[in-house]
N, C-alpha and C positions, 0 to 999 in steps of 0.2 A: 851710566846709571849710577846714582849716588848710593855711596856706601850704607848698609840696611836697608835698605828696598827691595822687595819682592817683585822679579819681576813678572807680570800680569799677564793674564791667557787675554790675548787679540780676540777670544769671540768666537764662534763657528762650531760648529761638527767637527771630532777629533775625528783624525786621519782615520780612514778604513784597514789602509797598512800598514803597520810599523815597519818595515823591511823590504826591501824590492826581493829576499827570498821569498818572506810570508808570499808577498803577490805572486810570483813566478811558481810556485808550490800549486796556488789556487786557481792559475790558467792553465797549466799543466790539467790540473783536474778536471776542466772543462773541455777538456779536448778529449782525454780519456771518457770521459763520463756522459757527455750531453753528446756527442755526434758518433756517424757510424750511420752501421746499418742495425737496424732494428724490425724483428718477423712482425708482419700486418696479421691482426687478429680480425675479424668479424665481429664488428661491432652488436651485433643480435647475440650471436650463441656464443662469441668470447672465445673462440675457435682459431686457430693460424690458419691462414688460408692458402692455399698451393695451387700453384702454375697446370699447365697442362699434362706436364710431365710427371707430375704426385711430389715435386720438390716446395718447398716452403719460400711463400713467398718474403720478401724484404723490401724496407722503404729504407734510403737513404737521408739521414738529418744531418744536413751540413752546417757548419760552423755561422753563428753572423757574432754579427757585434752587438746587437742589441740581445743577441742568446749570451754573450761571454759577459755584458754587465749586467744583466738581470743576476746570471752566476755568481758573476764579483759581489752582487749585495746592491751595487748602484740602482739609480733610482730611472736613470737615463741615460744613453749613450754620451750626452755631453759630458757627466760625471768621468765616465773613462776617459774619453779626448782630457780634462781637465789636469789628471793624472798624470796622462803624456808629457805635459807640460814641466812637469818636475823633474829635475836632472838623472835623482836616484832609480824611477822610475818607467823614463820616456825608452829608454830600449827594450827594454819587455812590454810594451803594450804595441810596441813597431812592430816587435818581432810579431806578437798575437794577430794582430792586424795583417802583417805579413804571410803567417798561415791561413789566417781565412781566405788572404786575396788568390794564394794558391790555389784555393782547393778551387776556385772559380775560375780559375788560367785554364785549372789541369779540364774542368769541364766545358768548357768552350771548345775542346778538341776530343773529347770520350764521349761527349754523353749528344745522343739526339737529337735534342731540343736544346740547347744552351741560350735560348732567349735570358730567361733569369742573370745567367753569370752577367752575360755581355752587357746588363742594363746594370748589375754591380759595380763589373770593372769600371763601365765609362763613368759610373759616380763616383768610382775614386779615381779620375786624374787620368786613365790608358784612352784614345783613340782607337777606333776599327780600325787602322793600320796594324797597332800592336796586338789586337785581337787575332786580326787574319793571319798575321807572322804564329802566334803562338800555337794557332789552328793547324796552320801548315806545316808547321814543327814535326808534327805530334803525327798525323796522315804523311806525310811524304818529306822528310827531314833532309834531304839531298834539295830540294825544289825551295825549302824557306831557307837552308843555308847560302843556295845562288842569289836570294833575291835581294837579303842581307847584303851581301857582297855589292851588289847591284847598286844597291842604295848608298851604300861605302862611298862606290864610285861617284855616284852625280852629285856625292856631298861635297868630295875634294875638288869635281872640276869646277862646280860651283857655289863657292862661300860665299857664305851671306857676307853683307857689307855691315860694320858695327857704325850706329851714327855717333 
């Protein structure tokens, strides 16, 4: 760049973050603050509403991604992916990402109905193979640790051929 020249803003939206802390501070906050469990009120009377047993009922709001960028300020999920992309950046939004996909591992094997997780997981990237290991983990840890093993085995007797 030639000597006295200013050099000139490219254009755009300035950065939402100045800092991969600012960000990591503000997903921190979304985890604290947006998920959990929260008491069910009666929408009529505004009332908490309780189980059979006179205990207060609660609804679980789990993490997504489209809950952690509406947080962040972004306008769309791909605004976050777009962030990933940045070096300073890309390990705390893994990580963030990382956590929600937990929380959807851990209900595939806790919760009743895990239809929702399992239709999560498979849209990021896991197979029902690693679903049902993760499932069996969690229900009978002795049973997915053999199966693993198992699988160990028919991989060394037979490797794939690289072309």
């Amino acid at each position: 760049m030639p000597k006295g020249k200013k050099r000139r803003n490219k254009g755009g939206r300035p950065p939402a973050f100045k800092s991969a802390n600012e960000l990591s501070k503000r997903i921190n906050a979304y985890f604290d603050a947006e998920t959990g469990c929260f008491p069910i009120k009666d929408k009529d009377t505004g009332e908490f509403l309780h189980d059979k047993h006179g205990k207060i009922m609660f609804e679980v709001m789990p993490p997504t991604v489209s809950g952690l960028a509406l947080f962040l300020g972004f306008c769309d999920r791909q605004s976050l992916y777009d962030y990933k992309s940045r070096p300073e950046f890309s390990c705390i939004i893994k990580k963030a990402v990382l956590q929600i996909e937990r929380f959807h591992e851990g209900r595939c094997a806790t919760d009743g109905k895990p239809v929702g997780s399992i239709f999560w997981l498979k849209n990021h990237k896991w197979k029902d193979d690693d679903a049902k290991v993760a499932m069996n983990f969690f229900t009978n840890p002795l049973q997915a640790i053999r199966a693993l093993d198992e699988e160990d085995r028919k991989r060394n007797r037979n490797p794939t051929k690289s072309s």
